[in-house]
C-alpha positions as a Markdown table, in Angstrom:
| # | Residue | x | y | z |
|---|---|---|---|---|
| 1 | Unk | -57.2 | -82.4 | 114.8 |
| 2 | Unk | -55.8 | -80.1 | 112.4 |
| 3 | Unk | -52.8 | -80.4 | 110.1 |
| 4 | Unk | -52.7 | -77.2 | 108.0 |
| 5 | Unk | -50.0 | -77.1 | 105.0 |
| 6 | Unk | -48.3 | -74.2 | 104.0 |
| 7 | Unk | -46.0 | -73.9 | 101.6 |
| 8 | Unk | -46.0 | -70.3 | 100.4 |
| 9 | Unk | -44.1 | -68.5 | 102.4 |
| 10 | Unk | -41.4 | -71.0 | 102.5 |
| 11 | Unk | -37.8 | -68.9 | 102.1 |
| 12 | Unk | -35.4 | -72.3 | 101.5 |
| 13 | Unk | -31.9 | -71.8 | 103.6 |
| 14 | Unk | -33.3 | -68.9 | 105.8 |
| 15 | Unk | -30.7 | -66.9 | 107.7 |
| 16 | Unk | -31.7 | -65.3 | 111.0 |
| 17 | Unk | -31.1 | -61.5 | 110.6 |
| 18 | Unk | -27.9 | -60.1 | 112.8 |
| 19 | Unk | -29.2 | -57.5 | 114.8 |
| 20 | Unk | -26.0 | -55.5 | 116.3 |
| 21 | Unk | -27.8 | -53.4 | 118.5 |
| 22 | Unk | -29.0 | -56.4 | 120.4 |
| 23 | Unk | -26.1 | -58.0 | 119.8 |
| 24 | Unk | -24.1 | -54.7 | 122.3 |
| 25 | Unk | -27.2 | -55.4 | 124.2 |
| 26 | Unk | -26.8 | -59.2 | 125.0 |
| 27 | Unk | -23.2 | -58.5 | 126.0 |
| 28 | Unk | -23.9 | -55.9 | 128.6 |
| 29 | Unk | -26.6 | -58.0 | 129.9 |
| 30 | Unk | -24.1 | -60.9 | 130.4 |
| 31 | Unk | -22.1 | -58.5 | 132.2 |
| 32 | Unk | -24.6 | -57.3 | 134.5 |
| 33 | Unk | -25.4 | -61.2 | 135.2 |
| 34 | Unk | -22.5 | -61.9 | 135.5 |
| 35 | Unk | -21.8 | -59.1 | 138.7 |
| 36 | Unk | -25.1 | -59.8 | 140.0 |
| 37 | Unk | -24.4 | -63.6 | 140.5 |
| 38 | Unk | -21.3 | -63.0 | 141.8 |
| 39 | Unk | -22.7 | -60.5 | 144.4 |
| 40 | Unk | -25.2 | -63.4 | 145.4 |
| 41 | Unk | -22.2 | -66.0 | 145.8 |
| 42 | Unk | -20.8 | -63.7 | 148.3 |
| 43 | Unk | -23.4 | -63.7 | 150.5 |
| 44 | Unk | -24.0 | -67.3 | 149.9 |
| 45 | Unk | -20.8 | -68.0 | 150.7 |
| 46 | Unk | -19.7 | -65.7 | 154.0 |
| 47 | Unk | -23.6 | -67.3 | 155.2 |
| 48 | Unk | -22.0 | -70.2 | 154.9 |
| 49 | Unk | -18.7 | -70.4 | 156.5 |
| 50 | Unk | -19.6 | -71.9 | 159.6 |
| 51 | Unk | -19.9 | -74.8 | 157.8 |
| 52 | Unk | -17.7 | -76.9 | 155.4 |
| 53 | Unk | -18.0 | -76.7 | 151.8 |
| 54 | Unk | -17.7 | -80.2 | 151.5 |
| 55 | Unk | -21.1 | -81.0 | 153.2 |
| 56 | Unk | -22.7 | -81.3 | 150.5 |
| 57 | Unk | -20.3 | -84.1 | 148.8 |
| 58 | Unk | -21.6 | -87.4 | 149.3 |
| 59 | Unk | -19.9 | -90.7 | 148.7 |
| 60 | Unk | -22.9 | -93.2 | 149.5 |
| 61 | Unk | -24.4 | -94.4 | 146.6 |
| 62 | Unk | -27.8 | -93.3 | 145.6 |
| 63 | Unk | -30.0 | -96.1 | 143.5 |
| 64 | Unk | -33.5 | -95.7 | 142.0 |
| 65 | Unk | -35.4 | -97.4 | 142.9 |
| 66 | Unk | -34.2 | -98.1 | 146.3 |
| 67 | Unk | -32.9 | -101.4 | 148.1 |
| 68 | Unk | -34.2 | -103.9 | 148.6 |
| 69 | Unk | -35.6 | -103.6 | 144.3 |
| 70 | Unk | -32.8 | -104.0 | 141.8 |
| 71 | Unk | -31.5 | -100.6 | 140.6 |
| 72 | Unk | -32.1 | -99.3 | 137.2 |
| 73 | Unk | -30.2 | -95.9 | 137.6 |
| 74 | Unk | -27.4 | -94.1 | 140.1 |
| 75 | Unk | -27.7 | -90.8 | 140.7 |
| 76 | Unk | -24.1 | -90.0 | 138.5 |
| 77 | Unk | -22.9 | -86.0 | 139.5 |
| 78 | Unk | -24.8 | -82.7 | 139.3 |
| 79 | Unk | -23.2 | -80.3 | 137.2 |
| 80 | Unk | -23.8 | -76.9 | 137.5 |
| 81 | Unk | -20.9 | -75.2 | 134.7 |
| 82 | Unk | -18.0 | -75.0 | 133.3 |
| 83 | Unk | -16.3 | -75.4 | 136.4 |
| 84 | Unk | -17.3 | -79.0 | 137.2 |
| 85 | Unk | -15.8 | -80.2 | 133.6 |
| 86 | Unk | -12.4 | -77.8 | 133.7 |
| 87 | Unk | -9.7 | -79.9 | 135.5 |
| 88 | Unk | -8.2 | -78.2 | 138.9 |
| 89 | Unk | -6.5 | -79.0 | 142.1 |
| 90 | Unk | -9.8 | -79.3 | 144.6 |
| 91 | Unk | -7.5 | -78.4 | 148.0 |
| 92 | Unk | -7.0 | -74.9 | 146.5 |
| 93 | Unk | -10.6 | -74.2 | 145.8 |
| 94 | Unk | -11.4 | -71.2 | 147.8 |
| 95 | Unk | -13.3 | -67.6 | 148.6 |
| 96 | Unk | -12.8 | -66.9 | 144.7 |
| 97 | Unk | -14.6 | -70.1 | 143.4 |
| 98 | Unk | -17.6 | -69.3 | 145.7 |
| 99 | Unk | -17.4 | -65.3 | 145.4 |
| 100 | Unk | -17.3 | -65.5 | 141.3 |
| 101 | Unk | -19.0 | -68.8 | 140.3 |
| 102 | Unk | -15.7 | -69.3 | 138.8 |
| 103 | Unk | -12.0 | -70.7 | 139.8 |
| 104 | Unk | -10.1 | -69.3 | 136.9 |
| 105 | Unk | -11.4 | -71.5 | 133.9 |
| 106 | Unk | -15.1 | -72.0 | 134.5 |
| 107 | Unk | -18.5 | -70.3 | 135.2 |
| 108 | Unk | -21.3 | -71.7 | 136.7 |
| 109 | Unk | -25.2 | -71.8 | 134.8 |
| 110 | Unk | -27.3 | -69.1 | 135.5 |
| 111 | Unk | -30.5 | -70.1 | 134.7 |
| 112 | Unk | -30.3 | -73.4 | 133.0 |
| 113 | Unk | -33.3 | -74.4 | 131.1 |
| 114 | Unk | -32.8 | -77.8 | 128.7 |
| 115 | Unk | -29.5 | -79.8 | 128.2 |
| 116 | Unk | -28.3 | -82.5 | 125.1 |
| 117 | Unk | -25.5 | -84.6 | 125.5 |
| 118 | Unk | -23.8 | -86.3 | 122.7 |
| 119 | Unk | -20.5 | -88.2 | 122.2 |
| 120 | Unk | -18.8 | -87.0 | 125.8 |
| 121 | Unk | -20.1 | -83.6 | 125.1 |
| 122 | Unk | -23.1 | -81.4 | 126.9 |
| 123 | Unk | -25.1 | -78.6 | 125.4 |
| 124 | Unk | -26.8 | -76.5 | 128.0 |
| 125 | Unk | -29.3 | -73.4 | 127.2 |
| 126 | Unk | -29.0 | -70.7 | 130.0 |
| 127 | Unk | -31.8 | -68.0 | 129.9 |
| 128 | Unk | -30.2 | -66.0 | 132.1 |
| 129 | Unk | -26.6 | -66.3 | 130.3 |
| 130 | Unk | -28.2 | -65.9 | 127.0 |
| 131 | Unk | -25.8 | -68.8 | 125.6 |
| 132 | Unk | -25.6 | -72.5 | 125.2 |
| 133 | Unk | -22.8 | -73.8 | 127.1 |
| 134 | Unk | -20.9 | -76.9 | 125.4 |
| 135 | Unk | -19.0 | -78.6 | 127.5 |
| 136 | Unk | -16.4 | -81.1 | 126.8 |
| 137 | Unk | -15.2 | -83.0 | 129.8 |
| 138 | Unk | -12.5 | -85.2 | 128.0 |
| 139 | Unk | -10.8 | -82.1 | 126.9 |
| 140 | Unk | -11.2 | -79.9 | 130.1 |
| 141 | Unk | -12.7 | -77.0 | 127.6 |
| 142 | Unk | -15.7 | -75.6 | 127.4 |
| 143 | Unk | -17.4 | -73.0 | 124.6 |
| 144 | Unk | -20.4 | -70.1 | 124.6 |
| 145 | Unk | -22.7 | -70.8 | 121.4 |
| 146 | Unk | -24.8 | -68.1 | 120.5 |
| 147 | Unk | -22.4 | -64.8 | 121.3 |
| 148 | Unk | -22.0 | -63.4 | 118.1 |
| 149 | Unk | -23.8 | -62.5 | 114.8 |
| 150 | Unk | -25.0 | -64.4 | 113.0 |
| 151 | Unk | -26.2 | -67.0 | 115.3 |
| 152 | Unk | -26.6 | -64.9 | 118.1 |
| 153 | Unk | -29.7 | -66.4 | 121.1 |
| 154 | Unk | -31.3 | -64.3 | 122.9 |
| 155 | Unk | -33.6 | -66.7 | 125.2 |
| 156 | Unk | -32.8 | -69.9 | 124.2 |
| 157 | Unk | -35.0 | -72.5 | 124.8 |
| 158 | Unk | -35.4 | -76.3 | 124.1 |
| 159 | Unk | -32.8 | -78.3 | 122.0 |
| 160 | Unk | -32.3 | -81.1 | 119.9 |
| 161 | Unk | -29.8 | -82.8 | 117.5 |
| 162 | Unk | -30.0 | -85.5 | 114.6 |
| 163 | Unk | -27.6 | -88.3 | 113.6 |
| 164 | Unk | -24.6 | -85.9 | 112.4 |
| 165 | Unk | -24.7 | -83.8 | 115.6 |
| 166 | Unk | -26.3 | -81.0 | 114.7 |
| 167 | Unk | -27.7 | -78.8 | 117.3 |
| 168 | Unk | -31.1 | -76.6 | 117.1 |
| 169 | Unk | -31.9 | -74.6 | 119.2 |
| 170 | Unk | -35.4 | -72.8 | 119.8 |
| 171 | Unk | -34.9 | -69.1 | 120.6 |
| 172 | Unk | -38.5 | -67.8 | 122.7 |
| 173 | Unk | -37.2 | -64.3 | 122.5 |
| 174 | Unk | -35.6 | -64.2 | 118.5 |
| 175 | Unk | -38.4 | -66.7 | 117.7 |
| 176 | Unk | -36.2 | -68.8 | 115.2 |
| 177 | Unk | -35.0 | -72.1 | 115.4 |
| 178 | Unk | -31.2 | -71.8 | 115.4 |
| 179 | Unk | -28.9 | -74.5 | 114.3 |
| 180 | Unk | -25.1 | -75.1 | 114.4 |
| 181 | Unk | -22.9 | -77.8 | 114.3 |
| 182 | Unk | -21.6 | -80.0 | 116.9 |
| 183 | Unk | -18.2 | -77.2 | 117.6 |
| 184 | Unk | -21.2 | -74.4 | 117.7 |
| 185 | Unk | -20.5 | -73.0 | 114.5 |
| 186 | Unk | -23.8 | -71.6 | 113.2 |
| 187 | Unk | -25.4 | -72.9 | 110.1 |
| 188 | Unk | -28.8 | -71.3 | 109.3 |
| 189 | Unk | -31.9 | -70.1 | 111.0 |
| 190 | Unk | -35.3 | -72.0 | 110.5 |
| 191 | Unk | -38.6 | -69.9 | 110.8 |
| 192 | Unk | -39.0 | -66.9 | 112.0 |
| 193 | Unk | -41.6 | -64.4 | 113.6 |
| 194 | Unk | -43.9 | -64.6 | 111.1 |
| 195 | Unk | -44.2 | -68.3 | 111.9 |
| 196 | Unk | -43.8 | -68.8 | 115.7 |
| 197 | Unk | -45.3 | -66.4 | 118.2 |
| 198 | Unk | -43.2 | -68.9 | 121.6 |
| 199 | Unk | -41.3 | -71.2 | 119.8 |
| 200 | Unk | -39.9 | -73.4 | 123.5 |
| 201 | Unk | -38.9 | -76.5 | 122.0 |
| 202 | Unk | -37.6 | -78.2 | 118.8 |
| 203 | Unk | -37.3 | -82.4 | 118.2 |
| 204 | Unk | -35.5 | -83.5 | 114.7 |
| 205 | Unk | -35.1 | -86.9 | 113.6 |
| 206 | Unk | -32.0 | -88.6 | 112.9 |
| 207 | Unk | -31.6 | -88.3 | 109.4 |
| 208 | Unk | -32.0 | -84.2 | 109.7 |
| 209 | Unk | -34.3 | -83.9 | 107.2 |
| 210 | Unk | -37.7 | -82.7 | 109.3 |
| 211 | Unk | -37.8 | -80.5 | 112.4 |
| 212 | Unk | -40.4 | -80.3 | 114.8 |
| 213 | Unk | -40.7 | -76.5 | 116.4 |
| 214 | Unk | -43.3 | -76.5 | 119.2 |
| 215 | Unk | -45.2 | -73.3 | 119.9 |
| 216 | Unk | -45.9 | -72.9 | 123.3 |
| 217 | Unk | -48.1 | -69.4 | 123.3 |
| 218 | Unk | -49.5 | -68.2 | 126.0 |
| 219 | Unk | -53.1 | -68.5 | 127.7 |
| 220 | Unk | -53.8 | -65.2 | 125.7 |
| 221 | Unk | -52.6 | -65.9 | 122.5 |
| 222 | Unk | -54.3 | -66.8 | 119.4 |
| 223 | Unk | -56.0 | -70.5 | 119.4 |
| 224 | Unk | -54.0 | -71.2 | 116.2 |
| 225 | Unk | -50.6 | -70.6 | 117.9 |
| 226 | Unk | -50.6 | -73.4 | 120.3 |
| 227 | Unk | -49.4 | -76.0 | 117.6 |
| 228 | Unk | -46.4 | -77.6 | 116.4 |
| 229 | Unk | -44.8 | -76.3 | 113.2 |
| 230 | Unk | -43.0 | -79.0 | 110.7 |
| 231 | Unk | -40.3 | -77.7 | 108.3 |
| 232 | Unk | -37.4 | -79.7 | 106.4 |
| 233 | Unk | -34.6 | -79.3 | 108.0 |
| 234 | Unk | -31.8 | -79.0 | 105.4 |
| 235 | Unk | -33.8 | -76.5 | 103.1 |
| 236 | Unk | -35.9 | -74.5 | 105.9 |
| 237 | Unk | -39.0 | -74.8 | 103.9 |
| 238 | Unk | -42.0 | -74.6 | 105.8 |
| 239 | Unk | -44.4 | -78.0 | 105.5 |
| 240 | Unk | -47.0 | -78.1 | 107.5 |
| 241 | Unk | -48.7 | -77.3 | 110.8 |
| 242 | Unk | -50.1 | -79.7 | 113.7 |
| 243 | Unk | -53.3 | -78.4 | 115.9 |
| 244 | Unk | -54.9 | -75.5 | 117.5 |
| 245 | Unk | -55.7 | -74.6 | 120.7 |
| 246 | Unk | -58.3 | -77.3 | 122.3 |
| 247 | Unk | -58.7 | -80.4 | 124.1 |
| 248 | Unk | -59.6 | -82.5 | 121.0 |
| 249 | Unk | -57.3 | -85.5 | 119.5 |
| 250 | Unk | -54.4 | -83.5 | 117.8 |
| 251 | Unk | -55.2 | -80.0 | 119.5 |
| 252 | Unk | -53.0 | -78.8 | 122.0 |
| 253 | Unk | -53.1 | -76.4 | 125.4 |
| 254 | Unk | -49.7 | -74.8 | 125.5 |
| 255 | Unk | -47.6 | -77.6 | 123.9 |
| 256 | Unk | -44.3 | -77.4 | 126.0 |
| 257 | Unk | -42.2 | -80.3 | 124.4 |
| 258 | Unk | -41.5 | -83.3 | 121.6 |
| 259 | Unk | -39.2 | -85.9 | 121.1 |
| 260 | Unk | -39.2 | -88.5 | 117.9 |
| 261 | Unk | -38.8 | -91.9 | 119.1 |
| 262 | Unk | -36.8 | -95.1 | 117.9 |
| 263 | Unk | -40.5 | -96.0 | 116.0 |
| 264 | Unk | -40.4 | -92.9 | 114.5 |
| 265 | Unk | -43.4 | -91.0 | 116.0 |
| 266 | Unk | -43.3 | -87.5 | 116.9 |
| 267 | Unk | -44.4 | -87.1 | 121.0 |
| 268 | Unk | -45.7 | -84.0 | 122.1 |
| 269 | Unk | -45.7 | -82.6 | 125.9 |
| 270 | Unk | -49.6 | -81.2 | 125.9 |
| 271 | Unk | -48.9 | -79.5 | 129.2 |
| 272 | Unk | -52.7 | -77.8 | 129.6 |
| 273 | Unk | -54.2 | -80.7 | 128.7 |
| 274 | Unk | -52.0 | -82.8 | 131.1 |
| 275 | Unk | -50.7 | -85.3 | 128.5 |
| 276 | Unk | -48.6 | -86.8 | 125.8 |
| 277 | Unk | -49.7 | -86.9 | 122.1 |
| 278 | Unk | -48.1 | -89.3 | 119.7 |
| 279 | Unk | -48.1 | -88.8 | 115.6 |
| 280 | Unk | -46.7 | -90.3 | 112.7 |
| 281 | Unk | -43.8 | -87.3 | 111.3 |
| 282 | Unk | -46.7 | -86.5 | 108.7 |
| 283 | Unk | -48.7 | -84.9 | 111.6 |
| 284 | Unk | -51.3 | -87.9 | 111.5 |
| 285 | Unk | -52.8 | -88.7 | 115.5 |
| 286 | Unk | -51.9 | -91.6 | 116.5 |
| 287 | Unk | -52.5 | -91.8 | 120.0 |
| 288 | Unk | -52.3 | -90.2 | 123.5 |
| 289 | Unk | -52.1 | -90.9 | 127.2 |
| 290 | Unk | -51.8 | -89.2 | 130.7 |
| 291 | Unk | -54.2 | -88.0 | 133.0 |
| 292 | Unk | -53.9 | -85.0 | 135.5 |
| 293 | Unk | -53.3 | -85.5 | 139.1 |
| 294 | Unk | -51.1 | -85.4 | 142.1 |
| 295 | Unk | -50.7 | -89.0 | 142.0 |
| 296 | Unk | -47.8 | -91.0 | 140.5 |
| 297 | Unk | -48.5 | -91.4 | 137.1 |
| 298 | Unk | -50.4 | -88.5 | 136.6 |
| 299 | Unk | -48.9 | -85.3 | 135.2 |
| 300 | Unk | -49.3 | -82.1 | 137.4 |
| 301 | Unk | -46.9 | -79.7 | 135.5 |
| 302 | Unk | -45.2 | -81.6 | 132.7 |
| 303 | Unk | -42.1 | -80.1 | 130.9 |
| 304 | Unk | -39.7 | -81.7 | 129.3 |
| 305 | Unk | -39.7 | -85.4 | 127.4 |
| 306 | Unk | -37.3 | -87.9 | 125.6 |
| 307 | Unk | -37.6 | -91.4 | 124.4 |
| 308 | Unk | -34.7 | -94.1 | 125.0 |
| 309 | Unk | -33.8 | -97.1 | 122.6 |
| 310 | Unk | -36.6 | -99.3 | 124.4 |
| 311 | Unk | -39.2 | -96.8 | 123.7 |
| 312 | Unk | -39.5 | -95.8 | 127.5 |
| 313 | Unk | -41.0 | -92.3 | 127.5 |
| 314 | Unk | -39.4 | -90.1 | 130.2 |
| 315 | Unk | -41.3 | -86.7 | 131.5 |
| 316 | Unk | -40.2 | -84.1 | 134.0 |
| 317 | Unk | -42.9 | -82.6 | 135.6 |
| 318 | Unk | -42.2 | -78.8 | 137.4 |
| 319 | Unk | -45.0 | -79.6 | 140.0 |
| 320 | Unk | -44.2 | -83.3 | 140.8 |
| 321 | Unk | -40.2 | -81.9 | 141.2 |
| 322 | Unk | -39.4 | -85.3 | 139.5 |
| 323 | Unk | -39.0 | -87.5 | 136.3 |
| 324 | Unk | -41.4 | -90.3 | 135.7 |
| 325 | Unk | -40.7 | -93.2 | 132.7 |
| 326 | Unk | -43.2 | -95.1 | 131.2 |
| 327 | Unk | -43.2 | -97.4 | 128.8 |
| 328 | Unk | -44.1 | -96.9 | 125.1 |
| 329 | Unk | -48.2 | -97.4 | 126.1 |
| 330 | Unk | -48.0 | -94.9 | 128.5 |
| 331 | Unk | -48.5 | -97.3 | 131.7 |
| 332 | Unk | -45.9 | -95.9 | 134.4 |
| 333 | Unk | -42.6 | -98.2 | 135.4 |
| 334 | Unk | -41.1 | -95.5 | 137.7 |
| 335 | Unk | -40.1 | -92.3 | 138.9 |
| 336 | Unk | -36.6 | -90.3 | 140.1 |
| 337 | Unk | -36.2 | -87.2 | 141.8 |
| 338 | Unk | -38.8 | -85.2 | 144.2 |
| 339 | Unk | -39.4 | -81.7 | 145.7 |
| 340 | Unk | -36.1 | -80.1 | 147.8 |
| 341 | Unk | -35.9 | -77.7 | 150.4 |
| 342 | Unk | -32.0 | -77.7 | 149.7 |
| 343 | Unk | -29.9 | -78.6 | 147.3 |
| 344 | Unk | -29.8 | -81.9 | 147.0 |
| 345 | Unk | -28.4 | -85.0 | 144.9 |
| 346 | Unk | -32.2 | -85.8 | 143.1 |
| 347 | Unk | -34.0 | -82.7 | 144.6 |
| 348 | Unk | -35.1 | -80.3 | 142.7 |
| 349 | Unk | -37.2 | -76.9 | 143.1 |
| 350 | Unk | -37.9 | -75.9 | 139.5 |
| 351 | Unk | -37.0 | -78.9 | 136.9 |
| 352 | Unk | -36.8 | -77.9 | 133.4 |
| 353 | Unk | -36.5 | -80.6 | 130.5 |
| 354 | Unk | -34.8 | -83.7 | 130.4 |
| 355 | Unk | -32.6 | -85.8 | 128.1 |
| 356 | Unk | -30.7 | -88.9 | 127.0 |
| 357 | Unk | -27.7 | -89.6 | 125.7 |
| 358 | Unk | -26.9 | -92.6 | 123.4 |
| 359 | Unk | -26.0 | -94.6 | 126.4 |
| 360 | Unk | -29.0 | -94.0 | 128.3 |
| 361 | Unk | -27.4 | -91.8 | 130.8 |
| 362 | Unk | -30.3 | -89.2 | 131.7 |
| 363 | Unk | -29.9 | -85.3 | 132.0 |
| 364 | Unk | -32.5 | -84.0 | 134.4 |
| 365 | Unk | -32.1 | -79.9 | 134.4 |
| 366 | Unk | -33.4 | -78.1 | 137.6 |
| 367 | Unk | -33.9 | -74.1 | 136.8 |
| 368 | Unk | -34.5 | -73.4 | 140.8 |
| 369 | Unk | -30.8 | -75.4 | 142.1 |
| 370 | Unk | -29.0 | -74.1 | 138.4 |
| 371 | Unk | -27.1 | -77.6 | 137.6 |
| 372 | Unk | -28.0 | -80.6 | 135.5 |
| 373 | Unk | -28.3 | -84.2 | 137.4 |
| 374 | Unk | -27.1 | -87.0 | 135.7 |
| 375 | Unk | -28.4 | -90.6 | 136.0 |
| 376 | Unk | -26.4 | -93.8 | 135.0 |
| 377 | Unk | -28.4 | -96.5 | 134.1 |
| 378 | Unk | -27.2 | -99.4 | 136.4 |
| 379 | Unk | -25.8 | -101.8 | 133.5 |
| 380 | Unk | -23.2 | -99.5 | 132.2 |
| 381 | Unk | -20.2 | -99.1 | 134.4 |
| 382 | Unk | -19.1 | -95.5 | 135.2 |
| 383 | Unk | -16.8 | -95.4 | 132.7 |
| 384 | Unk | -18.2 | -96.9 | 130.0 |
| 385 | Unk | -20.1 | -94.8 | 127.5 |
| 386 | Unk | -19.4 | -91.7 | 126.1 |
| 387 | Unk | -19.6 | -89.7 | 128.8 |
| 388 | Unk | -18.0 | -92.2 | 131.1 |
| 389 | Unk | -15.1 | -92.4 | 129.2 |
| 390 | Unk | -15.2 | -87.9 | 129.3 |
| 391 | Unk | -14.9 | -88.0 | 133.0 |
| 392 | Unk | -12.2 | -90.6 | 133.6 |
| 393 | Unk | -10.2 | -88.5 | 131.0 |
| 394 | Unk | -11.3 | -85.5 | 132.4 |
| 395 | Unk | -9.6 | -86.6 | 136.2 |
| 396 | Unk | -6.7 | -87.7 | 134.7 |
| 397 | Unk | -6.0 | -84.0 | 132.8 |
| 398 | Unk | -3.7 | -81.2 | 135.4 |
| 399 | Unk | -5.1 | -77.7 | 136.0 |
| 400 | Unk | -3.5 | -74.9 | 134.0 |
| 401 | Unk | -0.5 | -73.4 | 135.6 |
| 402 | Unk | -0.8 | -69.9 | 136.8 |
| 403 | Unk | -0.4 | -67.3 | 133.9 |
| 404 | Unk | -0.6 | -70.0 | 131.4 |
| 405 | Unk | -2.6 | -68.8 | 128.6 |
| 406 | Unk | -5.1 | -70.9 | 127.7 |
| 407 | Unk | -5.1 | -72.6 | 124.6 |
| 408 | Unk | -7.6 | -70.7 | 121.8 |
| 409 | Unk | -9.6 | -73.2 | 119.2 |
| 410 | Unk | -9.2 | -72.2 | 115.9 |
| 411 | Unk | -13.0 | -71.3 | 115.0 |
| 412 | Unk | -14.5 | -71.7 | 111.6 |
| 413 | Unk | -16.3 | -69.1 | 109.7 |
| 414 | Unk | -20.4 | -69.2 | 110.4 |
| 415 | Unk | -21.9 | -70.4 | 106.9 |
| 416 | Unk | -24.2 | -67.8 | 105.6 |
């Protein structure tokens, strides 16, 4: 293992440059997304029309595991945009909402990659959008973070936030770590090229004083760029480094994830090496477990990671088209989801990463199907939580009239 410090080149309170070019660049690049998905949902949709729309709604209830086993979790809703959170009269839905991904107030994802959820609200990275979507089902709203300079994503990757709601936000393309606050109002930018060559993920504790920025590479990069990079995340000063490339305790194989959990320890998704790394937040190796395989258990393709209250570790994994959750020593307790050949509740064809709440509901993104699934965990009623309590507000809100104007949020200034 090696845990290289560096404090040199540390610029405290780093802004990421604004770029305009790029930034007349990203737009038209939405736009051209934007034409192109609506093109597809055409097709989709007149390929379709022998059948209902609705046959894909389904009221029985889905458990995991299945009868006759207690449940742990329900399969909750997919979401797949803006236009499952906007409040709207359902027997009016028609050739527009399939032809446009849209029915007047939403959009759907294009490519969504990692989702947090937080207080009601969901943050969704979309590499094909170029944005993180928040959505805010108790308010029927939703926003674009990352449109405008400064603060403007590119390819925005993993995400994380600490105990005040701050969101950062790994940018592949940029190679920064972006953060804003919880209305998306950008604060600062936290690296930088010279520092990240694939930054794909970020994990910050609660306090918000140390991020984690995980450096994926690639199979032909540089040995000493597959490694996690620490930095304190109020000043952006640069503290140390975790690992190289290699198979040892503390070296890594394209690093794709990391979550702190409630002990404190920073985990890391070591996807080459097929397994999860545990430190202590000085970059000390603690432990590690995980094995590769097709078996369940055993980590094929593993992606995305988060930790609950309990300490249960829960992994996607892209080839396994599932989540599976251990428990804090790494032996499994169970697994959700598995490969599709349509889109299904808890079938998936390309799962990204995956996420908690504060209730324990989990967020399990699918890049192939473009929604997020969520999972209630089978003690908390539907209601109940934060996001519980979105979506009962959310049904109880009326669509906007025709040629209403919708209502603008007074944004604040981005801090420099």
């Amino acid at each position: 293992m090696q845990i290289t410090h560096q404090t040199n080149r540390a610029q405290p309170h780093e802004v990421a440059p604004a770029i305009p070019h790029e930034a007349s660049f990203l737009r038209e690049m939405r736009t051209i997304c934007k034409q192109a998905f609506a093109l597809c949902s055409i097709l989709l949709f007149l390929g379709g029309c022998a059948s209902t729309p609705d046959a894909v709604v389904e009221s029985k209830i889905l458990a995991f595991p299945a009868p006759p086993d207690p449940p742990r979790f329900y399969f909750e809703r997919s979401i797949r945009g803006s236009v499952d959170t906007t409040p709207k009269d359902r027997e009016s839905l028609g050739l527009r909402t399939f032809a446009t991904g849209s029915d007047g107030d939403g959009t759907q994802f294009g490519k969504p990659f990692s989702a947090v959820a937080r207080k009601g609200r969901i943050y969704v990275s979309d590499t094909v959008a170029h944005t993180v979507t928040m959505l805010d089902p108790a308010t029927g709203t939703h926003k674009e973070i990352g449109t405008e300079n400064p603060g403007l994503l590119a390819k925005p990757l993993g995400m994380a936030m600490d105990g005040q709601d701050n969101l950062y936000v790994a940018d592949v393309s940029r190679k920064w770590a972006m953060v804003y606050d919880r209305d998306g109002n950008y604060l600062r930018g936290i690296g930088g090229p010279s520092y990240f060559d694939r930054p794909s993920a970020v994990a910050v504790n609660p306090e918000g004083t140390r991020l984690f920025v995980v450096d994926t590479s690639s199979s032909q990069s540089k040995p000493e760029f597959h490694r996690v990079q620490a930095f304190d995340a109020k000043t952006g000063k640069h503290l140390f480094s975790i690992g190289t490339r290699g198979s040892e305790d503390g070296q890594f194989n394209l690093p794709r994830a990391a979550s702190i959990g409630p002990d404190g320890m920073l985990y890391v998704v070591d996807s080459g090496n097929f397994r999860v790394q545990v430190f202590d937040q000085d970059g000390k190796f603690v432990r590690k477990f995980g094995t590769v395989g097709t078996r369940l258990g055993q980590f094929a393709r593993p992606k995305g990671i988060d930790i609950d209250k309990q300490g249960n570790i829960y992994i996607s994994d892209a080839s396994h088209a599932n989540f599976q959750i251990f428990d804090s020593q790494g032996r499994l307790l169970m697994f959700i989801g598995g490969r599709g050949k349509e889109d299904e509740r808890a079938k998936y064809l390309l799962p990204g990463m995956v996420a908690l709440d504060e209730d324990g509901r989990v967020y399990m993104v699918d890049q192939g199907y473009h929604k997020v699934d969520i999972y209630r965990p089978a003690q908390l009623k539907e209601d109940e939580g934060g996001m519980g309590v979105a979506f009962k507000m959310l049904q109880a809100l009326k669509p906007k009239e025709k040629g209403e104007a919708p209502k603008k949020e007074k944004e604040e200034q981005p801090k420099k």
